[in-house]
N, C-alpha and C positions, 0 to 999 in steps of 0.2 A: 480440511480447509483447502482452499484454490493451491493448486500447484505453484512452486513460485514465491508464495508471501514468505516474509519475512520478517525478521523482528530488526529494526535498526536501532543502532545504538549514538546517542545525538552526543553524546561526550564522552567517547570512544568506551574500550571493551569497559564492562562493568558485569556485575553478575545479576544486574537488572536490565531487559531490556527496555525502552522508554517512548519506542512507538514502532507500532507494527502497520505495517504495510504491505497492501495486498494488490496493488493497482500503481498508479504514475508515480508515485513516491518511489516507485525502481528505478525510477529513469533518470539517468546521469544528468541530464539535461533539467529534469523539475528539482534536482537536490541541488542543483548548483545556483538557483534563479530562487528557490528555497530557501536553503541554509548559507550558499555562498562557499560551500563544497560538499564535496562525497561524503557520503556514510558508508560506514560498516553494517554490517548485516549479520547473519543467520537464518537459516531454515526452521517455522515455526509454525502453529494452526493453532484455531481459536474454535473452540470447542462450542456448540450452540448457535452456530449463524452456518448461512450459505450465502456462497455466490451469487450475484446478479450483475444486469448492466443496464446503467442507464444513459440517456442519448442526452449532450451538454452542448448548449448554445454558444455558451460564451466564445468570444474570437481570446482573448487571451490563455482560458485554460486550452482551447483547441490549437494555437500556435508552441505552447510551451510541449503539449504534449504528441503533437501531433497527428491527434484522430478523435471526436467525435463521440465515441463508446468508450464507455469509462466502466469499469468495475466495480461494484459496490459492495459489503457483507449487511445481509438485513438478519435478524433474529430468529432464528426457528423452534429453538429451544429445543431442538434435540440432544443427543446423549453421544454426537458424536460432533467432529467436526464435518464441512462440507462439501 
Protein backbone atom coordinates (compact mmCIF):
# COMPACT_ATOMS: atom_id res chain seq x y z
CA UNK A 1 0.00 0.00 0.00
CA UNK A 2 1.17 3.83 -0.62
CA UNK A 3 3.52 4.74 1.95
CA UNK A 4 1.99 7.04 4.42
CA UNK A 5 -1.89 5.56 4.61
CA UNK A 6 -3.47 5.16 7.34
CA UNK A 7 -6.20 3.79 9.28
CA UNK A 8 -8.03 6.81 11.24
CA UNK A 9 -9.96 6.22 13.95
CA UNK A 10 -13.29 8.83 13.76
CA UNK A 11 -14.18 8.16 17.62
CA UNK A 12 -10.84 7.85 18.97
CA UNK A 13 -8.75 4.59 19.77
CA UNK A 14 -10.93 1.50 19.24
CA UNK A 15 -9.68 -1.86 18.15
CA UNK A 16 -11.47 -1.11 14.90
CA UNK A 17 -10.26 1.13 12.63
CA UNK A 18 -13.32 2.95 10.66
CA UNK A 19 -11.66 4.79 7.77
CA UNK A 20 -8.55 4.40 6.00
CA UNK A 21 -6.90 7.07 4.31
CA UNK A 22 -4.45 7.16 1.88
CA UNK A 23 -4.56 10.83 0.16
CA UNK A 24 -5.99 14.43 1.80
CA UNK A 25 -7.82 12.84 4.63
CA UNK A 26 -4.00 13.33 6.10
CA UNK A 27 -4.10 16.68 6.02
CA UNK A 28 -4.87 18.58 9.16
CA UNK A 29 -6.43 21.10 7.14
CA UNK A 30 -9.24 18.63 5.29
CA UNK A 31 -9.90 16.69 8.92
CA UNK A 32 -10.65 19.92 10.41
CA UNK A 33 -13.05 21.53 7.47
CA UNK A 34 -14.13 17.55 7.62
CA UNK A 35 -14.85 16.45 10.81
CA UNK A 36 -14.31 19.68 12.67
CA UNK A 37 -11.07 18.27 14.27
CA UNK A 38 -8.00 15.97 14.00
CA UNK A 39 -8.01 12.30 13.98
CA UNK A 40 -5.95 9.66 15.22
CA UNK A 41 -4.38 7.40 12.95
CA UNK A 42 -2.06 4.53 12.48
CA UNK A 43 0.11 2.93 9.82
CA UNK A 44 -2.05 0.38 7.64
CA UNK A 45 -2.38 -1.15 3.75
CA UNK A 46 -5.16 -2.59 1.96
CA UNK A 47 -4.26 -5.64 0.32
CA UNK A 48 -5.61 -5.90 -3.42
CA UNK A 49 -5.54 -2.25 -4.92
CA UNK A 50 -2.81 0.23 -6.09
CA UNK A 51 -2.04 3.58 -6.22
CA UNK A 52 -2.95 6.14 -8.62
CA UNK A 53 -3.70 9.90 -9.31
CA UNK A 54 -5.99 11.63 -10.55
CA UNK A 55 -6.20 15.43 -11.82
CA UNK A 56 -9.58 17.32 -9.76
CA UNK A 57 -11.21 20.51 -10.96
CA UNK A 58 -13.00 21.37 -8.33
CA UNK A 59 -11.87 25.04 -6.70
CA UNK A 60 -13.02 23.86 -3.27
CA UNK A 61 -11.33 20.38 -3.08
CA UNK A 62 -8.20 22.18 -4.69
CA UNK A 63 -8.43 25.20 -2.05
CA UNK A 64 -9.02 22.88 0.94
CA UNK A 65 -6.26 20.65 -0.19
CA UNK A 66 -4.09 22.64 -1.81
CA UNK A 67 -2.90 20.87 -5.22
CA UNK A 68 -4.76 19.56 -8.03
CA UNK A 69 -3.35 15.56 -7.94
CA UNK A 70 -5.14 13.70 -5.75
CA UNK A 71 -4.38 10.06 -4.99
CA UNK A 72 -6.64 7.41 -5.62
CA UNK A 73 -6.58 3.17 -4.68
CA UNK A 74 -8.36 1.46 -7.69
CA UNK A 75 -8.55 -2.58 -7.57
CA UNK A 76 -5.94 -4.83 -8.78
CA UNK A 77 -6.72 -7.75 -7.26
CA UNK A 78 -3.46 -8.86 -6.39
CA UNK A 79 -2.21 -10.91 -3.49
CA UNK A 80 -0.37 -8.20 -2.11
CA UNK A 81 -0.79 -4.57 -1.26
CA UNK A 82 0.47 -1.70 -3.56
Amino acid sequence: MPDGALALHLHGPSTMPLLFSYGTLQLESVQMSTFGRLLKGETDEIVGFEQCSIILDDPRVVSLSGKREHLIVKFNGGPTAG
